[in-house]
N, C-alpha and C positions, 0 to 999 in steps of 0.2 A: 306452745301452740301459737302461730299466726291466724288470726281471722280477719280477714275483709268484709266490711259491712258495705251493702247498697245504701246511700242514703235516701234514698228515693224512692225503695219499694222497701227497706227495711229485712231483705235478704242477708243471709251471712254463708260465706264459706270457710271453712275450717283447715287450716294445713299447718302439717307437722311444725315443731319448735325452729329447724336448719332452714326453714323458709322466707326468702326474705319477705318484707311489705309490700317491697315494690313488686315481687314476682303475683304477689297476693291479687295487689288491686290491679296488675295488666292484666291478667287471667280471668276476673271478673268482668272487667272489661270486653275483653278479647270475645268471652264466651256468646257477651250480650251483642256483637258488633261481626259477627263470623270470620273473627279472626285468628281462632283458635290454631289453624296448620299453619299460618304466619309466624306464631307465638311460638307453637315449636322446634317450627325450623330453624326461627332463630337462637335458640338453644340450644338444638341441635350442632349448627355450625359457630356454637360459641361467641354470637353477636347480640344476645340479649338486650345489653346494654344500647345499643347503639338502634335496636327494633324501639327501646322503650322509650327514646327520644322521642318517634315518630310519632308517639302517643300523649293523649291530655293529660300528661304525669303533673302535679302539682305538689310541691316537698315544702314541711311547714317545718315548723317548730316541734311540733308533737305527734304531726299525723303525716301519711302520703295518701296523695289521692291522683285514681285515674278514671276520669268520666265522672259518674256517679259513686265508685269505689272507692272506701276509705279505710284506711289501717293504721293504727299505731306505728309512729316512726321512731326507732331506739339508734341512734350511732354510736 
C-alpha cells in the first residue's frame, strides 16, 4: 500500500501497493488545488510525467513531496 500524508492538516490517503509516490502525493495535491481533470488527462494521454513537473514535486532521499503531500520514496 502507498499512502500520502498531508503534512499540514495531518490527512492520509490510501492506494493500492502498484502505486507510485509520486502519483500519491500529485493526487493529493491535485485534489487540494482543483486539479484533479488535469491530473487525469494527463494520464490519460500518457504525459503524467511531464504534468508532474509542472507541479511543487520535491524528491529526497527517503520521501517525495508535492505541495504539502508527502510519501515514502523507494527506487
Amino acid at each position: 500500500m502507498t499512502t500520502a500524508t498531508n503534512l499540514k492538516t495531518g490527512a492520509e490517503q490510501s492506494f493500492d501497493a502498484a502505486t507510485t509516490a509520486l502519483w500519491a502525493v500529485c493526487y493529493g495535491h491535485c485534489e487540494e488545488n482543483n486539479l484533479m481533470s488535469a491530473l487525469f488527462a494527463s494520464a490519460q494521454d500518457n504525459k503524467f510525467l511531464d504534468f508532474a513537473k509542472t507541479l511543487p514535486v520535491t524528491v529526497g532521499k527517503r520521501s517525495i513531496a508535492c505541495g504539502d503531500w508527502a510519501a515514502p520514496h523507494v527506487y
